[in-house]
Each structure stands twice: as C-alpha cells, then as structure tokens.
C-alpha positions as protocol buffer text, in pm:
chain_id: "A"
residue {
  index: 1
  type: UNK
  ca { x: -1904 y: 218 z: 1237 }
}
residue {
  index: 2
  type: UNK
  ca { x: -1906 y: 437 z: 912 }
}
residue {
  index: 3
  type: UNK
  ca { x: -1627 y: 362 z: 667 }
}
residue {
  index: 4
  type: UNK
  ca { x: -1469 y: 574 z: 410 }
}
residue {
  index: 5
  type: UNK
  ca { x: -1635 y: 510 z: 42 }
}
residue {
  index: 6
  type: UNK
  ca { x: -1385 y: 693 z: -237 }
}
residue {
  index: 7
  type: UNK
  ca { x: -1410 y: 685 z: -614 }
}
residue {
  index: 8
  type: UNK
  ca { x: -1139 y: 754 z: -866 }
}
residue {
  index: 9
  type: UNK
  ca { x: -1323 y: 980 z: -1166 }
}
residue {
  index: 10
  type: UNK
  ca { x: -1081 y: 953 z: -1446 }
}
residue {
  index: 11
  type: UNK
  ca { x: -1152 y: 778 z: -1797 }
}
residue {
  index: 12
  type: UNK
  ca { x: -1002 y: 349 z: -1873 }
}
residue {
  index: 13
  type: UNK
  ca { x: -743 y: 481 z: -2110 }
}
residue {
  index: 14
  type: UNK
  ca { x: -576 y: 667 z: -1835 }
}
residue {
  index: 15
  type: UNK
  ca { x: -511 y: 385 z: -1570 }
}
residue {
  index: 16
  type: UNK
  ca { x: -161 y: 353 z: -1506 }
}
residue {
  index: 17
  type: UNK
  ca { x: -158 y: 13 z: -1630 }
}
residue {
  index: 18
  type: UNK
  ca { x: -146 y: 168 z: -2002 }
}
residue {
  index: 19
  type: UNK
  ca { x: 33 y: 428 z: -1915 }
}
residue {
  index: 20
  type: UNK
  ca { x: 386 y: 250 z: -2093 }
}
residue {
  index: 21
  type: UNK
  ca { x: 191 y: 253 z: -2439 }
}
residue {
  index: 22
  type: UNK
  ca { x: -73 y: 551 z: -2429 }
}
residue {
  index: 23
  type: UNK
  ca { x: 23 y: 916 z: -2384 }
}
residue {
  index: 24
  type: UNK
  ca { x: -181 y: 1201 z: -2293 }
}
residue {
  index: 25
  type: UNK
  ca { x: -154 y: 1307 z: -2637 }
}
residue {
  index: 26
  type: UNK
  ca { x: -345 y: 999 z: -2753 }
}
residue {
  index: 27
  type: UNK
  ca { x: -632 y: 1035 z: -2498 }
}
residue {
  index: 28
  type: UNK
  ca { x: -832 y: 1242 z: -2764 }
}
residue {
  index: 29
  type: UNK
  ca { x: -885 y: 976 z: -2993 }
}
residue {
  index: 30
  type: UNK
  ca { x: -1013 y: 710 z: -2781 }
}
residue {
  index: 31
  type: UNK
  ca { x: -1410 y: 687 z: -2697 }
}
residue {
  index: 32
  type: UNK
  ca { x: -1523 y: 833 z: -2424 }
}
residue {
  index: 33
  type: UNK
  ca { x: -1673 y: 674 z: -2135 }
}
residue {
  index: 34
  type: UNK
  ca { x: -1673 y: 810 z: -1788 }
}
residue {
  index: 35
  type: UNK
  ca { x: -1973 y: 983 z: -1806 }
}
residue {
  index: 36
  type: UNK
  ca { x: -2233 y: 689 z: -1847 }
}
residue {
  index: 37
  type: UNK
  ca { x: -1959 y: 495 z: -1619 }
}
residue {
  index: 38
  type: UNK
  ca { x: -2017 y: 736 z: -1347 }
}
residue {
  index: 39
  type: UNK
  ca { x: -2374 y: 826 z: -1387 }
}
residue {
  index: 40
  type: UNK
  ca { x: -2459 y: 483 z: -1336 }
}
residue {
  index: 41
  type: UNK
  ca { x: -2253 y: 436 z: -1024 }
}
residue {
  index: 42
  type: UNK
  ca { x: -2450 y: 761 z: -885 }
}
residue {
  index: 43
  type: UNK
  ca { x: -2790 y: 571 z: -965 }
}
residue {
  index: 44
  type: UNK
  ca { x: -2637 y: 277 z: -771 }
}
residue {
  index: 45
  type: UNK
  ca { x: -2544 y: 497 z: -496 }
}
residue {
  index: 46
  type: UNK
  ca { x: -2894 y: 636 z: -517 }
}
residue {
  index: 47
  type: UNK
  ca { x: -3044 y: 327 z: -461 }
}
residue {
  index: 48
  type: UNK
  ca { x: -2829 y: 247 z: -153 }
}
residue {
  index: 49
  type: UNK
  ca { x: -2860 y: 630 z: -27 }
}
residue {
  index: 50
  type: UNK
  ca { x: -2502 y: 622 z: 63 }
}
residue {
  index: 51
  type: UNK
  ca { x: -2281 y: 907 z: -39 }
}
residue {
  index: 52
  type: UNK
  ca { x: -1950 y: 902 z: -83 }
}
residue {
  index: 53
  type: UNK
  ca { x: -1601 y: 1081 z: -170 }
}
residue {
  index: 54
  type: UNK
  ca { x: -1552 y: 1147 z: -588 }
}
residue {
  index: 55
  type: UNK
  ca { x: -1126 y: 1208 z: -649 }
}
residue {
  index: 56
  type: UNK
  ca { x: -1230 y: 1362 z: -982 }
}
residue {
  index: 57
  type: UNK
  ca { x: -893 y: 1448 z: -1255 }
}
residue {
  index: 58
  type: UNK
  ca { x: -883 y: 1804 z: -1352 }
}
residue {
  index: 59
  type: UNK
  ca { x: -865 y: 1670 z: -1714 }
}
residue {
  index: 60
  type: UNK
  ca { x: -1188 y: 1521 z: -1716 }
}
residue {
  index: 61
  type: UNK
  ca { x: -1383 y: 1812 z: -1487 }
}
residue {
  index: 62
  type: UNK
  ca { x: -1235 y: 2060 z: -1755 }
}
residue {
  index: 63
  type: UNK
  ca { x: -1418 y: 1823 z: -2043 }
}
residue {
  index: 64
  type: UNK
  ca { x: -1768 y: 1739 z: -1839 }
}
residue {
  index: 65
  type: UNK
  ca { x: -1805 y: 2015 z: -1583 }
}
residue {
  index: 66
  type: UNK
  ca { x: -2167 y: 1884 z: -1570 }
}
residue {
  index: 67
  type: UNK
  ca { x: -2091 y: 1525 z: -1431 }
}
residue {
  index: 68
  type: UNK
  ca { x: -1869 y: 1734 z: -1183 }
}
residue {
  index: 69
  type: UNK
  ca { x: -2134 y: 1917 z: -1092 }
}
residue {
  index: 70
  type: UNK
  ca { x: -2422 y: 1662 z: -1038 }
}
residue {
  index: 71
  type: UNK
  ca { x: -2184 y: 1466 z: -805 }
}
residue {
  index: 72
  type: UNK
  ca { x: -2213 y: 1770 z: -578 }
}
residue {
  index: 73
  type: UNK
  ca { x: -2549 y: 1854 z: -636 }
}
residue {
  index: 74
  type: UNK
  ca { x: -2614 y: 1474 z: -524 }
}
residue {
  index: 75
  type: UNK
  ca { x: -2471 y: 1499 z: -179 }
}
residue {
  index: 76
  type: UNK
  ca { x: -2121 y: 1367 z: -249 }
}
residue {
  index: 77
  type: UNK
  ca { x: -1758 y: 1517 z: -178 }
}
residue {
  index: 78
  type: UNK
  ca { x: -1616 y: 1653 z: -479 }
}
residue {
  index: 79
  type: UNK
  ca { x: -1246 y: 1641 z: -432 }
}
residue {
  index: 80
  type: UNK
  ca { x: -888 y: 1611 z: -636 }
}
residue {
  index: 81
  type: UNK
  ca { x: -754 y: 1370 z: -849 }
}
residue {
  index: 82
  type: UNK
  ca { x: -456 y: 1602 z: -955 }
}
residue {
  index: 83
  type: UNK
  ca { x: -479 y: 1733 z: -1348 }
}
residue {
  index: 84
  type: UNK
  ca { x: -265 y: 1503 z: -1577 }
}
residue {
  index: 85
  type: UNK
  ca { x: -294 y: 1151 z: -1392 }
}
residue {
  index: 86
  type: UNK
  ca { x: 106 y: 1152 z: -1395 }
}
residue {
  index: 87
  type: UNK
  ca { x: 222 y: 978 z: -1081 }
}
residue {
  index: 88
  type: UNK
  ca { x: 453 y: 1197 z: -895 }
}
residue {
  index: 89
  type: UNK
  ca { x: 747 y: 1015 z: -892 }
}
residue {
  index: 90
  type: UNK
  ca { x: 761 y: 1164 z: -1238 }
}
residue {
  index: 91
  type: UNK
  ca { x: 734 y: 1507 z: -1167 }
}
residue {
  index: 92
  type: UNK
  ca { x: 962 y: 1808 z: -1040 }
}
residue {
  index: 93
  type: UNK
  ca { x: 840 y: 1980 z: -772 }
}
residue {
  index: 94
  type: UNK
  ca { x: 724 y: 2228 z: -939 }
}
residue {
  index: 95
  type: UNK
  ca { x: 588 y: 2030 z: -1229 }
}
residue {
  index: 96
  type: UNK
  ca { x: 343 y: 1874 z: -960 }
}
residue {
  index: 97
  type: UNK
  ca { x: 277 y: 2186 z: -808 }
}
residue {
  index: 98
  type: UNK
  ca { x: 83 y: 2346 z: -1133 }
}
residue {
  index: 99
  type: UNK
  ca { x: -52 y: 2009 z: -1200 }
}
residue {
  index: 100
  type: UNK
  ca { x: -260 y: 1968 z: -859 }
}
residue {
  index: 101
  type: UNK
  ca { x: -323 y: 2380 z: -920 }
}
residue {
  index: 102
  type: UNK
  ca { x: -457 y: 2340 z: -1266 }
}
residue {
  index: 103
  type: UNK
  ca { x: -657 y: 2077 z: -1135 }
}
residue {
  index: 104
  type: UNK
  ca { x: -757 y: 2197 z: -824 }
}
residue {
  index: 105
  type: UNK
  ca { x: -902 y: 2473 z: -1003 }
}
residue {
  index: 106
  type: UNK
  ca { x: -1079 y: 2276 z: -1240 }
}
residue {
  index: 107
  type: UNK
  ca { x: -1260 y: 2074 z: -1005 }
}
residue {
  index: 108
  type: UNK
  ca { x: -1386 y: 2366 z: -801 }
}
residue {
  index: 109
  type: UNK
  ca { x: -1495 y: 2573 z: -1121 }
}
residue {
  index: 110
  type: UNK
  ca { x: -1719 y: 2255 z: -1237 }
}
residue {
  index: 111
  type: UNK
  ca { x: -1872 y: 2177 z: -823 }
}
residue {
  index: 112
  type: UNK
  ca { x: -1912 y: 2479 z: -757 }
}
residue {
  index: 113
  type: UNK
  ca { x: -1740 y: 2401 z: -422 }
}
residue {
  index: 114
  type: UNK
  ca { x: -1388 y: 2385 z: -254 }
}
residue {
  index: 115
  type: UNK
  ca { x: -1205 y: 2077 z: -256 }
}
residue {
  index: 116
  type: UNK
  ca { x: -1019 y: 1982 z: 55 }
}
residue {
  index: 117
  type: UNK
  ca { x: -911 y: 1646 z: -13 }
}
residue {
  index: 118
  type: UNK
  ca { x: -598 y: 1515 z: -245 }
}
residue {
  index: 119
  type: UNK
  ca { x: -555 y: 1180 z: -409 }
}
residue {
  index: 120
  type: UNK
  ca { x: -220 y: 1114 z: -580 }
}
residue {
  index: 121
  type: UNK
  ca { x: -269 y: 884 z: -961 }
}
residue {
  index: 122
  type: UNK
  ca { x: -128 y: 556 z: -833 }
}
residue {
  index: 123
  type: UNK
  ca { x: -70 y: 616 z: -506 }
}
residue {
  index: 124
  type: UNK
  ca { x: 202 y: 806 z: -556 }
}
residue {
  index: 125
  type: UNK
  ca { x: 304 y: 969 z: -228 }
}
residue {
  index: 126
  type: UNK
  ca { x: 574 y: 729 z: -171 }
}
residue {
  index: 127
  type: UNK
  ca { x: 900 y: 796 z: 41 }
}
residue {
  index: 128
  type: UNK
  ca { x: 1081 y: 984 z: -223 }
}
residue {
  index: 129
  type: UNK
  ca { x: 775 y: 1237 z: -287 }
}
residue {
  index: 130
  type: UNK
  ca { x: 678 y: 1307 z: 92 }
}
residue {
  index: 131
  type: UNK
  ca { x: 752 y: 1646 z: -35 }
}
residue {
  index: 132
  type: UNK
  ca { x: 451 y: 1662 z: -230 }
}
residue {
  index: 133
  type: UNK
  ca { x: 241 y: 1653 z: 140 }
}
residue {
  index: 134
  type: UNK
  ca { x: 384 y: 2011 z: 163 }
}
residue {
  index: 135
  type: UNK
  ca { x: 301 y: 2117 z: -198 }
}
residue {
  index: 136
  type: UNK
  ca { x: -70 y: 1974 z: -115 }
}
residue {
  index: 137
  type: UNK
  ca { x: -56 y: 2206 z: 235 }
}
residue {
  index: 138
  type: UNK
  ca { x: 45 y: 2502 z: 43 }
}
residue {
  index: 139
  type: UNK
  ca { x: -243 y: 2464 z: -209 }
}
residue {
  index: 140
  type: UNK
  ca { x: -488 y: 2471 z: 12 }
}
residue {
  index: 141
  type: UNK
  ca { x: -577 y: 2109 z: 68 }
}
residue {
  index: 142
  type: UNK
  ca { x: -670 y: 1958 z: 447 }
}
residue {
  index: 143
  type: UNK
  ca { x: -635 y: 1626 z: 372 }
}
residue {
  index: 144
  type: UNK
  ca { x: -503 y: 1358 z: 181 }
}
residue {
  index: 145
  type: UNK
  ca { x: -523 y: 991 z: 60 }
}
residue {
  index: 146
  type: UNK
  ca { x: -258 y: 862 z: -107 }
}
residue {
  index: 147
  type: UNK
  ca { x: -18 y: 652 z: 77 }
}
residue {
  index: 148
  type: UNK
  ca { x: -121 y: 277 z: 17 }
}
residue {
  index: 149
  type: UNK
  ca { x: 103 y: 95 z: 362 }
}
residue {
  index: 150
  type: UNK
  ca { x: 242 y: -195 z: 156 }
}
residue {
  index: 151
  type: UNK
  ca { x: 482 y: -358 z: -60 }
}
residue {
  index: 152
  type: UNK
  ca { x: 386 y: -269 z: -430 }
}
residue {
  index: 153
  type: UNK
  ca { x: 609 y: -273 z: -723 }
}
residue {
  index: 154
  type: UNK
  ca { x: 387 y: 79 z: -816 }
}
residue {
  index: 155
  type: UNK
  ca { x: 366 y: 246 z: -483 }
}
residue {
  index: 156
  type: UNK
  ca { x: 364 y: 215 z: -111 }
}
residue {
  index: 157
  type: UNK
  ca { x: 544 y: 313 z: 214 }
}
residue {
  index: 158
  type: UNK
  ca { x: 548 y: -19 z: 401 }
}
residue {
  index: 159
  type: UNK
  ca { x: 566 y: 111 z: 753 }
}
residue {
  index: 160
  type: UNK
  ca { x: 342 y: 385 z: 761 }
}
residue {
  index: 161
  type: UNK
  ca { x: 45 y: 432 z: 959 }
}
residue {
  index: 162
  type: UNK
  ca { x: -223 y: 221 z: 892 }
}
residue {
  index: 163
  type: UNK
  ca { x: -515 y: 458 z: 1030 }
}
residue {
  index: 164
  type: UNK
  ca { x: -648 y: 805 z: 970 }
}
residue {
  index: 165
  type: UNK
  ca { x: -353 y: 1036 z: 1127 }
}
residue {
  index: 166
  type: UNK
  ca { x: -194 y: 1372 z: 1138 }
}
residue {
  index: 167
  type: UNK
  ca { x: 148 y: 1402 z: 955 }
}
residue {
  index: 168
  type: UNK
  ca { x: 369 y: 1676 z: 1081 }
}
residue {
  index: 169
  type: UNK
  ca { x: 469 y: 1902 z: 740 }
}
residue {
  index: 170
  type: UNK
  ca { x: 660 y: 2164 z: 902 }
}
residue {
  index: 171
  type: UNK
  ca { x: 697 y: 2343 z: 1263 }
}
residue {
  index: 172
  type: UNK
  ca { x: 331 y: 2374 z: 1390 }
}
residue {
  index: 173
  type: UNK
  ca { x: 148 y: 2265 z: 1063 }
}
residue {
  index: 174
  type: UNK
  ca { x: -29 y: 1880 z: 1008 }
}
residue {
  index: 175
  type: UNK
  ca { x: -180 y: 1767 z: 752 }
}
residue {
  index: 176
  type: UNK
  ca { x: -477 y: 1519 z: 783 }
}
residue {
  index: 177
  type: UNK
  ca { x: -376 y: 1125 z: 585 }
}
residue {
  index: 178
  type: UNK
  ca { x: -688 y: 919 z: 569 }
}
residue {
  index: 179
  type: UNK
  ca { x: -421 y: 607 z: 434 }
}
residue {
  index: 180
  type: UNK
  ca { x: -586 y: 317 z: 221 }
}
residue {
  index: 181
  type: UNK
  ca { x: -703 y: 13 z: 447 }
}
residue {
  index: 182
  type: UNK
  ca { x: -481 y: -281 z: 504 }
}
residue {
  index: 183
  type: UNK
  ca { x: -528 y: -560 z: 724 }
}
residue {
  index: 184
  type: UNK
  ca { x: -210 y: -706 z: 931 }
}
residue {
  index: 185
  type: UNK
  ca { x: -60 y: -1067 z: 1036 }
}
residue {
  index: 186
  type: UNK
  ca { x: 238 y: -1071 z: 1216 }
}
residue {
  index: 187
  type: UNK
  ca { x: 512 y: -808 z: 1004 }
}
residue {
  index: 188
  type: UNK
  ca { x: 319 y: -858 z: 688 }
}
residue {
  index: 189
  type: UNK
  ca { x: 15 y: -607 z: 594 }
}
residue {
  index: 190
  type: UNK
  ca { x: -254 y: -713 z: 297 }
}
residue {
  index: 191
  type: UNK
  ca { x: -420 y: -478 z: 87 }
}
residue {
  index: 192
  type: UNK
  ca { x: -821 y: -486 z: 128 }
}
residue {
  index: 193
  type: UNK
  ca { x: -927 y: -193 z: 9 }
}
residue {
  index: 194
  type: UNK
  ca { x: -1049 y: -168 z: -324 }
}
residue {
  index: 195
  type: UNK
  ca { x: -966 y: -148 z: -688 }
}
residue {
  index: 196
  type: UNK
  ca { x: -782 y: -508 z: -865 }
}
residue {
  index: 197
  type: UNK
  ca { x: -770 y: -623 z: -499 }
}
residue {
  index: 198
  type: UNK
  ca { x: -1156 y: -591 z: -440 }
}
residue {
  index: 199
  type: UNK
  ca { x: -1182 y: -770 z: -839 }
}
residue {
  index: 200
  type: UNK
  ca { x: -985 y: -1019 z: -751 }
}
residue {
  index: 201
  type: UNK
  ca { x: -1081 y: -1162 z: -493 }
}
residue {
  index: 202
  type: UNK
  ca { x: -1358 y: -1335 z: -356 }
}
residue {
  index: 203
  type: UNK
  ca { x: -1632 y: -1089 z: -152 }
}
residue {
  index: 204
  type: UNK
  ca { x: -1592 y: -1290 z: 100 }
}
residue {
  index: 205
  type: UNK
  ca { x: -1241 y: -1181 z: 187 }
}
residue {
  index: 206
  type: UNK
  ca { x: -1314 y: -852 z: 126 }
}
residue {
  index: 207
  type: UNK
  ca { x: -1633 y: -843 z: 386 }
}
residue {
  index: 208
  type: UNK
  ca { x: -1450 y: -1045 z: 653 }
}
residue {
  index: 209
  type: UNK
  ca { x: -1115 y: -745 z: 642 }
}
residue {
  index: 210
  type: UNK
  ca { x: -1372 y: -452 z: 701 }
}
residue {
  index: 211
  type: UNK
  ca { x: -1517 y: -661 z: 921 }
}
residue {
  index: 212
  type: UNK
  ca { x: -1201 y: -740 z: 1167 }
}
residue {
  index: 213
  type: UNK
  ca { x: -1115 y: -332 z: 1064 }
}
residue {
  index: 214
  type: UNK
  ca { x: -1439 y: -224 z: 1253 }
}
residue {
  index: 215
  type: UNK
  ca { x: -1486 y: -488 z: 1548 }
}
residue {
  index: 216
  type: UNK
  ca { x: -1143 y: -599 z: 1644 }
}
residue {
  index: 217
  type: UNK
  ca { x: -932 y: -295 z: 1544 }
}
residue {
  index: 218
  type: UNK
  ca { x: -1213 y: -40 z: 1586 }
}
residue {
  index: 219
  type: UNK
  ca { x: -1116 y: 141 z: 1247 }
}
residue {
  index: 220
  type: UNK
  ca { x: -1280 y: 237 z: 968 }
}
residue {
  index: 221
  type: UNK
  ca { x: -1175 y: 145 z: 659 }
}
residue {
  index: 222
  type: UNK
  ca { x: -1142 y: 356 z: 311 }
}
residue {
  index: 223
  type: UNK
  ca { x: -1209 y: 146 z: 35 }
}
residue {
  index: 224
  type: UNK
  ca { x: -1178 y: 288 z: -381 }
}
residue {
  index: 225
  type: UNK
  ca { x: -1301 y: 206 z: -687 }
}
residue {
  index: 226
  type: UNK
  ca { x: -1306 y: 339 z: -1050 }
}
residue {
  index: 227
  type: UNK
  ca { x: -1578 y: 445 z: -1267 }
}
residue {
  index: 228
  type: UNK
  ca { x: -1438 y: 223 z: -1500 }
}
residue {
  index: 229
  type: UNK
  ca { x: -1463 y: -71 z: -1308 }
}
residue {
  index: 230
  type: UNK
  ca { x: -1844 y: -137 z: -1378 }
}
residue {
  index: 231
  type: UNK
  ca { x: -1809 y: -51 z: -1719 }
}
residue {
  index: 232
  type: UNK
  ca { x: -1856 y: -382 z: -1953 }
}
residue {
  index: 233
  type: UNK
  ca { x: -1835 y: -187 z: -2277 }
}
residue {
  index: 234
  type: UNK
  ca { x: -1524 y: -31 z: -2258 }
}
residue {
  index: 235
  type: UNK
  ca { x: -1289 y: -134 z: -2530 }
}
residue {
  index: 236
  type: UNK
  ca { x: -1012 y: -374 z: -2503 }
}
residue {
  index: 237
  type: UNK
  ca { x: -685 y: -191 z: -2497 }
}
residue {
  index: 238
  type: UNK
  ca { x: -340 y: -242 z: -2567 }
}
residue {
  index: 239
  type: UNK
  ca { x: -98 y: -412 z: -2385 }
}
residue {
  index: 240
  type: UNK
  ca { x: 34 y: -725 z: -2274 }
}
residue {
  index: 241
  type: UNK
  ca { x: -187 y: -1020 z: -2100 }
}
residue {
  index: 242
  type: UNK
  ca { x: -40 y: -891 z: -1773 }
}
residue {
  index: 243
  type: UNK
  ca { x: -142 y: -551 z: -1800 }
}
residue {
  index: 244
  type: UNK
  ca { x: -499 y: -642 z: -1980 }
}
residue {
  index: 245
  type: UNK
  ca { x: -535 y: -859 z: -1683 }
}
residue {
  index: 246
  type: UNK
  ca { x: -510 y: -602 z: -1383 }
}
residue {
  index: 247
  type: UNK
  ca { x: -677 y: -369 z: -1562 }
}
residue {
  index: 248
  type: UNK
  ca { x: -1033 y: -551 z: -1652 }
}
residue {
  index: 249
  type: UNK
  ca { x: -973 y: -886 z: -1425 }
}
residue {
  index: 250
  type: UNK
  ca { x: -1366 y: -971 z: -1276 }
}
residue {
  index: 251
  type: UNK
  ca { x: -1501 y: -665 z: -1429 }
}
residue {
  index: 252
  type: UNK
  ca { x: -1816 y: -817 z: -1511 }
}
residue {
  index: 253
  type: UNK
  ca { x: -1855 y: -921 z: -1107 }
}
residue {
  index: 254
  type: UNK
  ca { x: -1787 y: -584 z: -995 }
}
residue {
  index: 255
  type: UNK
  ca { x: -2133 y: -412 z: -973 }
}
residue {
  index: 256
  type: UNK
  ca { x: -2299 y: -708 z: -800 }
}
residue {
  index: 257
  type: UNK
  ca { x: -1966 y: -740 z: -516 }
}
residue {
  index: 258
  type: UNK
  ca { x: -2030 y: -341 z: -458 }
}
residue {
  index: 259
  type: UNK
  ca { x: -2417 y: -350 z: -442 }
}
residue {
  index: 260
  type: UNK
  ca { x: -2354 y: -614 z: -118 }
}
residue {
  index: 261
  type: UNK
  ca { x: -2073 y: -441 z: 18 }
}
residue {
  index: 262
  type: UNK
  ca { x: -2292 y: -172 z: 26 }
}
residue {
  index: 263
  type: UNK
  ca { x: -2532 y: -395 z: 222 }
}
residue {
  index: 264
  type: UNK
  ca { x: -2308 y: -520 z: 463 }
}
residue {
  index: 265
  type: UNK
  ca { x: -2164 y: -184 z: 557 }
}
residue {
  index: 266
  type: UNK
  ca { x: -2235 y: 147 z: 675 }
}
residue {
  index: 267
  type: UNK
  ca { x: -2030 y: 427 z: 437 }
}
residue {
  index: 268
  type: UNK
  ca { x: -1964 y: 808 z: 409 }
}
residue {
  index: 269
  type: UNK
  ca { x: -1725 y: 1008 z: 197 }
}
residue {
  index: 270
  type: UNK
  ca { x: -1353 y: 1018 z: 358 }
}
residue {
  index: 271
  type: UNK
  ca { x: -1390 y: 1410 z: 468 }
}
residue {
  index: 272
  type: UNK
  ca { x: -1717 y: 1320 z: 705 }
}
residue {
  index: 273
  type: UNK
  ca { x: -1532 y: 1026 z: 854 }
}
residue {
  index: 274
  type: UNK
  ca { x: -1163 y: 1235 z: 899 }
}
residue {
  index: 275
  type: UNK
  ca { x: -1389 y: 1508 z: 1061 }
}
residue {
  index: 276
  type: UNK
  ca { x: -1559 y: 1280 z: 1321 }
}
residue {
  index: 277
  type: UNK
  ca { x: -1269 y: 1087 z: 1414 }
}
residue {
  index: 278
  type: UNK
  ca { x: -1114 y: 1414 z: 1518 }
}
residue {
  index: 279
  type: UNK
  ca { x: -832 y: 1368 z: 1254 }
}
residue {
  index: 280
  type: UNK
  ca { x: -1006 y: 1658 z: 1048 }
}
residue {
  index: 281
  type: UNK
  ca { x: -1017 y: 2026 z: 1122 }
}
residue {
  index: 282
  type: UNK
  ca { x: -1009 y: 2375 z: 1042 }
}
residue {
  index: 283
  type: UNK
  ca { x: -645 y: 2480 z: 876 }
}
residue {
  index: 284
  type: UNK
  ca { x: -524 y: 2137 z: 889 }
}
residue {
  index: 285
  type: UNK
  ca { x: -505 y: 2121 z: 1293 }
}
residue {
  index: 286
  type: UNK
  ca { x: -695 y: 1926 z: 1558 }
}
C-alpha cells in the first residue's frame, strides 16, 4: 500500500511553539534556514526516489520562489501552507480568507503550478473553525489536511474520521480531508503520524502503527515532517524548557528514523493517494 508522505515548508522561528514570544515582525532578524533545510531533505528524497507532498507558507515562497520551484520541477506536489502561519482560531473569517489567498497565490506564482491541497499552521481546523473548510472550497482548493482526530491542548476534533473522506460543505458540494493518521484502542486514538510524535518516540512504534494502518485496517497513512526537523544548526531559541523541548526533542535522530521509514514503506504525495482511493476528483466530487 502507498502512504501519504507531507512536509511542512516554513522556517524554525515560526513553529507554533514560539509563537507566545516571537512575532511576525521579528522573523526578519533571525537567520535563515529553510533553504539548505529543505534542499537537503530533496537530496534525501532523491536518494530514496520517493516523492512526496511540500505544504509550503506563502511567506517563505514569496522570499525563495526558487526552492518553490525546484520542489516542482523535482516531481513533488507543491501545495498550501496558508500565508502568515497564524492558526485559525485566531483569525476572522475574513482575516483567513486573504491569508490562504495571499498565499495561495504565492505558492502558485513560485511552482509554476496550481495548488489543490490546504494545510492549516497547527492543525487548526478544529470544531470552532469548520467554517474555514468552506473558505478553502471557495478558493479553489480540492482537498485538505488539517484535522489531527485527537485530544491536543493545540488542536484536534476527537471524533472525526480517521481515514481519507468527503466532508459535506454545503448542498451538493464535498470537499476531499486526507486527516492525519492515528491508530485506535478501545475509545482512545494515538497520534502516529509525524512531527514531535515521530521524534519522540522510538522507530519502532512508529513502523509497527503504519504497519497495523496498512495490513489490519487497510489504510494508508499520512505522516508530516518539517524542514526544520533535520536541521542540527539551527539556533537555540527562546522559551521555556517545555517549549525548547517539543520543538528540537531527538532532532539529531531524525534523518536516520526517516531514511528507514523510507525503507520500510512505500510513499506518494497526499493528492496521488486521495486520487486513487477515489476520495479525490474533479471540482471536489467523486
């Protein structure tokens, strides 16, 4: 079975873990970074010959339409990681609505291509922003991945569906949700898809959750990363032990985890896999 492979493209100063103590008017004066970050993921991809799906902020395609480009030109889905990386639950409605247009816009200027495919900073489609899912339709997007089905303090919607599906947005019109991959025991679902959880923990529980995904649930799963993640060299930033912690926790394991996952698995970006499972059409409708 071919599972989802997604990557975040936005620079370590702007994860939401330093969001409390770093504005967007202070990204200009830090280094950097997500250039060399993600050029050396693409090599590693290379290597591998697996492509994959890039959620690229507006922000940075506006500042390095060349990476943009080269992720396209390398046989990978350029799609959008919204503009600003504000998490929704802080915007208006229509505050959200130019920032996934500005970005939107940005992405397809630097690919050279359209991107169908949404992914909300944090996870924010939650229950009090399903309204965004309609915002997304009216933009133009076809799919999107943003609801995490768990129990965060950040993010989540707990009893949502844990597979690729079609959510109704208004009379006649779906839009395609390729949600991130949990695994469940009894009423309780697990996060296994990526990011701190994928840092954290041992490969081994990681490989063993696709695993029971593919053969006993017949799913496949979607699993993220950031740029930043393989990145040894970025600077230590502010914030408490808590926040340093989730943010850079097993950062130096991170390359060596991916290159087996890689090994163990068979991958494709999220719009390939939406498409063949049906969940993915023309307009929005299967």
């Amino acid at each position: 079975m071919v599972n989802a492979l997604t990557f975040d493209v936005e620079e370590y100063f702007q994860a939401e873990a330093f969001a409390g103590v770093i504005g967007p008017g202070d990204w200009p004066n830090f280094e950097s970074r997500v250039v060399a970050a993600t050029e050396r993921l693409l090599d590693l991809l290379d290597e591998a010959r697996v492509t994959a799906t890039f959620f690229v902020l507006g922000w940075v395609a506006e500042r390095e339409p060349a990476l943009v480009h080269s992720i396209g030109k390398r046989g990978h889905e350029v799609a959008c990681h919204g503009y600003g990386h504000q998490m929704i639950t802080r915007m208006s409605r229509a505050q959200f609505a130019e920032d996934i247009r500005r970005g939107k816009a940005a992405v397809e200027d630097a690919a050279g291509t359209a991107a169908i495919g949404y992914r909300a900073p944090t996870f924010s489609v939650v229950r009090e922003t399903l309204w965004s899912l309609e915002v997304l339709l009216d933009a133009g997007f076809l799919y999107d991945s943003s609801i995490f089905p768990i129990y965060h303090d950040r993010y989540g919607i707990p009893d949502a569906p844990r597979f690729p599906h079609r959510r109704r947005i208004r009379e006649g019109v779906e839009l395609a949700e390729f949600p991130l991959s949990t695994v469940a025991r009894g009423r309780w679902r697990f996060p296994v898809a990526g990011g701190g959880y994928f840092r954290l923990f041992p490969y081994a529980v990681t490989r063993r959750a696709v695993r029971h995904l593919n053969e006993k649930e017949e799913q496949p799963a979607i699993m993220y990363f950031h740029p930043w993640e393989l990145d040894l060299g970025q600077p230590r930033m502010p914030g408490g032990w808590w926040t340093c912690f989730r943010h850079s926790v097993n950062t130096a394991s991170t390359e060596a985890k991916l290159r087996r996952l890689l090994g163990d698995f068979r991958f494709g970006p999220a719009r390939d896999i939406l498409a063949a499972s049906g969940v993915l059409a023309e307009g929005g409708l299967a």
